[in-house]
N, C-alpha and C positions, 0 to 999 in steps of 0.2 A: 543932487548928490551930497550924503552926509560930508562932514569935513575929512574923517577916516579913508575915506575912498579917492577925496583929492592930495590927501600924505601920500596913500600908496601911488598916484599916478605920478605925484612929484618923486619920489623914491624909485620910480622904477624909469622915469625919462633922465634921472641923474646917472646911473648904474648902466642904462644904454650907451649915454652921453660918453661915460668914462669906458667905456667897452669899445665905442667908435674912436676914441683916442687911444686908446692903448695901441690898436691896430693896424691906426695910421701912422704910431711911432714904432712899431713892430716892421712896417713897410721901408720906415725910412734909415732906420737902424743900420742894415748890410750894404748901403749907399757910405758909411762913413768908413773911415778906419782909425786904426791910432800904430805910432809908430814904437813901439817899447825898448827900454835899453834896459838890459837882464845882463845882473851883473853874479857868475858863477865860479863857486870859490869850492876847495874839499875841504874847509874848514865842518866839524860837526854843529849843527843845530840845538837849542837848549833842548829837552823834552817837553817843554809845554805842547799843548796842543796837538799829543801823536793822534793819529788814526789808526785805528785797528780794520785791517784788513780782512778776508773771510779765509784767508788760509792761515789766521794767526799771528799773521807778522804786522809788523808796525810801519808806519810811515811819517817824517814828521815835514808840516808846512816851515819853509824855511821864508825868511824876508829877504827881500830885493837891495841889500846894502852894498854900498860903494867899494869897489874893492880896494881902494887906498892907497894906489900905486897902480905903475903899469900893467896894463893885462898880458899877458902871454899867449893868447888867444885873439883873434877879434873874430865875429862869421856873421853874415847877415843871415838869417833863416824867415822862411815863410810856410806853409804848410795848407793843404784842403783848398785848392785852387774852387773846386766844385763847377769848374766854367760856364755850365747850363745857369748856376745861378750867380755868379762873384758881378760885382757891382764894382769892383776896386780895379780899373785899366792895369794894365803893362808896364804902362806911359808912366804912373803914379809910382810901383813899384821903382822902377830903373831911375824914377828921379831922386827918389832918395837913397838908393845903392851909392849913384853919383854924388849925390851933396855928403852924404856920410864916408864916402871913401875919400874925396879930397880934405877933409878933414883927419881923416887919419884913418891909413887902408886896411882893408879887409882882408885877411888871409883865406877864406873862402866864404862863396853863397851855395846856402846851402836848401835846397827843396823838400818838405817833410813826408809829400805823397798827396792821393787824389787830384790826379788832374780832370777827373771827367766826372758826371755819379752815372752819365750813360755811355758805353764805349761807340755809338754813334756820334757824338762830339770829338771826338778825338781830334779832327783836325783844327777846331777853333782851339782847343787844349792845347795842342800840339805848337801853333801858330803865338800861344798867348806866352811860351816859354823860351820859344823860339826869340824871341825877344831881348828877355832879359838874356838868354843866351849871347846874345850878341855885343850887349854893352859888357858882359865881365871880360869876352874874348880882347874887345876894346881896350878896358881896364887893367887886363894881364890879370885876373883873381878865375880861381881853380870855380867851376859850376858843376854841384855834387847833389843827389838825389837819392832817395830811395821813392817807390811805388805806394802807393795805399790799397784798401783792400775794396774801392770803388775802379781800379785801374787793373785788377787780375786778367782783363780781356785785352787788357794792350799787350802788343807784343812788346818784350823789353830792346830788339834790335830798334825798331821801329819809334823806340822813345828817345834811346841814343842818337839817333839818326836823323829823327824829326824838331828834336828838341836842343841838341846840341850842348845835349848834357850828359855827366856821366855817372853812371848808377855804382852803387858803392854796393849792392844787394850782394854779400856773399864772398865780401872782401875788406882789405882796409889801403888807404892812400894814407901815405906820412904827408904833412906839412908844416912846414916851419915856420912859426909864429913870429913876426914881427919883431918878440923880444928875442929871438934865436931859441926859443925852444921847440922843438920836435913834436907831433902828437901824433898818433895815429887815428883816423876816423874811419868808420867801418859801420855796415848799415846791412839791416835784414828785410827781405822780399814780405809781402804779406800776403794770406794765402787767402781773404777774405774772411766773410761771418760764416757760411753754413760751410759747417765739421771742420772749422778753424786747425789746421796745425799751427807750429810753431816753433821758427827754427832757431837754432843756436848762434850764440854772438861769434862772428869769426874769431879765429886767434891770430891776435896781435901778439910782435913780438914784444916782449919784458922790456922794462927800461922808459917805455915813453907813454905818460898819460892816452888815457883813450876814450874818444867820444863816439858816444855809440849815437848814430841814428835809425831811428823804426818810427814809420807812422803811427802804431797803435803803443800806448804808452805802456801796455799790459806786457808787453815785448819782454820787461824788465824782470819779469816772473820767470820767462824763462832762455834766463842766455846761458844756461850749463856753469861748468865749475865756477868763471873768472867773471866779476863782476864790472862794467869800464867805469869810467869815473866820473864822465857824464854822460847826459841822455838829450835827444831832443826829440818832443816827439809832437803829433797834434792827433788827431782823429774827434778829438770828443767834443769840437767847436764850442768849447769853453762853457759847455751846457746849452748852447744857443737860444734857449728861449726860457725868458723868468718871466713868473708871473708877481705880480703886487702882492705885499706882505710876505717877498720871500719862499712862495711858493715856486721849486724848479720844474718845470715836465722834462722828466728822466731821461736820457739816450736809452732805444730800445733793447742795444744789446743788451749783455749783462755782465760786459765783462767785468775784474776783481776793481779795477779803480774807480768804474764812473759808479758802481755799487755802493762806493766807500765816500763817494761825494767828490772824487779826486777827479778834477775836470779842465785846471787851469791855473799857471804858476808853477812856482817851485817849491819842487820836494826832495826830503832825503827819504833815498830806501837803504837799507845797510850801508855801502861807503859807496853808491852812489849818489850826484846831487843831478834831480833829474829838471826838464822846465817842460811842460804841455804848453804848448800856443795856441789860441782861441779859434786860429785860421783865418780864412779870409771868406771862402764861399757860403753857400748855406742848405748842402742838401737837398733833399728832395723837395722843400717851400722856400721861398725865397723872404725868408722873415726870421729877423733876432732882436731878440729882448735882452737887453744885461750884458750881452757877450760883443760887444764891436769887434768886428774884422779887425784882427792884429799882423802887424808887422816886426821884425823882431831885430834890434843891433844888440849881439850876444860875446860880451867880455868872459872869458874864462881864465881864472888862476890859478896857479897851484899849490900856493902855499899857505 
């Protein structure tokens, strides 16, 4: 064999080589997690860097900066359990609910949706919240949920009841923040992907910040007149899989954010300040590239 012919054999057992490793770090990837502390303020963003939406409007990435002073807020949040595929125990969560509340407590945990991707899991789902359910009961800190749109076959009696948590779908709970300020948190049901509706943000009353929770981050498009001040939301599993050189394979929906590249972090949309969370499971493959399983201790201020 010419020399051209042993380039290309060495050129294409390289390219294998990096393709068998990429796969195996793609494997190992949703085994890990990271724990983030997301620090959310209603201060405005500069406009560098807005995103143009497909309805026109704008969005801008805002940075992860300290907020400077006491929070008024504190919540743990998680989101996209995916149970058939999450690699991240119960155990793991609750231990740093624990080490992070005795450091300084939590005014609520809060659940962002998808416990299941098939409603035959439901009870390893159900069992895996059941859990953490039990050390907030322990801790005295409020356990608040909304559904994903992988969870529309659960019954919501059955998630209250199993899971020992309480759904905020369609409502708001006030609670008082640690600094003494009030907030009201209020969360909408998700109706799934095919012939998506989409409901309106409760009314809260006036007077007290409001953090709105919805699984799917698009939620924000359309919560009617009152806009809340913040958002938490997950579904988009932070892109879940990147390829080398930056290349991402798209989430199949097509709703208006992950369209616009909007998949993970914090962003402002008019005078909200919203945060996606990467999640924790991985859908229908049990493989992530770029996006580790996130955990999230979430500071809110208001001034």
């Amino acid at each position: 064999m010419g020399p051209l012919i042993w380039i290309l054999i060495v050129l294409a057992a390289c390219i294998i080589l990096a393709l068998i490793v990429y796969g195996i770090l793609c494997l190992i990837e949703p085994h890990r997690h990271e724990l983030t502390h997301i620090n959310l303020t209603s201060s405005k963003p500069s406009n560098t860097g807005k995103i143009s939406l497909s309805t026109g409007e704008e969005v801008y990435p805002v940075a992860n900066d300290p907020i400077g002073k006491e929070a008024d807020l504190r919540l743990f949040f998680f989101s996209d359990i995916h149970i058939e595929t999450c690699f991240i125990s119960s155990d793991a969560i609750c231990r740093h609910i624990e080490e992070e509340h005795n450091i300084k407590p939590f005014d609520a945990v809060i659940f962002g949706g998808d416990i299941v991707t098939w409603p035959k899991y439901k009870e390893k789902g159900f069992a895996y919240l059941r859990q953490i359910s039990s050390l907030c009961r322990k801790l005295d800190i409020p356990f608040m949920a909304v559904t994903g749109n992988h969870d529309i076959a659960l019954s919501d009696t059955d998630v209250e009841k199993e899971c020992g948590v309480e759904l905020i779908e369609g409502r708001y709970k006030v609670i008082r923040g640690s600094g003494g300020k009030e907030f009201s948190i209020c969360g909408v049901d998700d109706t799934g992907r095919e012939e998506r509706e989409w409901f309106d943000m409760p009314e809260c009353p006036e007077g007290r910040p409001v953090v709105f929770v919805a699984h799917d981050p698009d939620a924000i498009l359309h919560t009617g007149e009152r806009l809340p001040d913040f958002m938490l939301s997950g579904h988009t599993h932070g892109g879940q899989l990147y390829l080398p050189f930056g290349i991402r394979i798209a989430p199949r929906h097509k709703n208006v954010f992950p369209r616009a590249g909007i998949l993970k972090g914090i962003f402002r949309y008019r005078n909200t300040t919203l945060f996606i969370s990467r999640g924790l499971g991985c859908g229908y493959l049990p493989i992530r590239s770029g996006s580790v399983p996130e955990l999230s201790v979430i500071e809110i201020s208001c001034s």
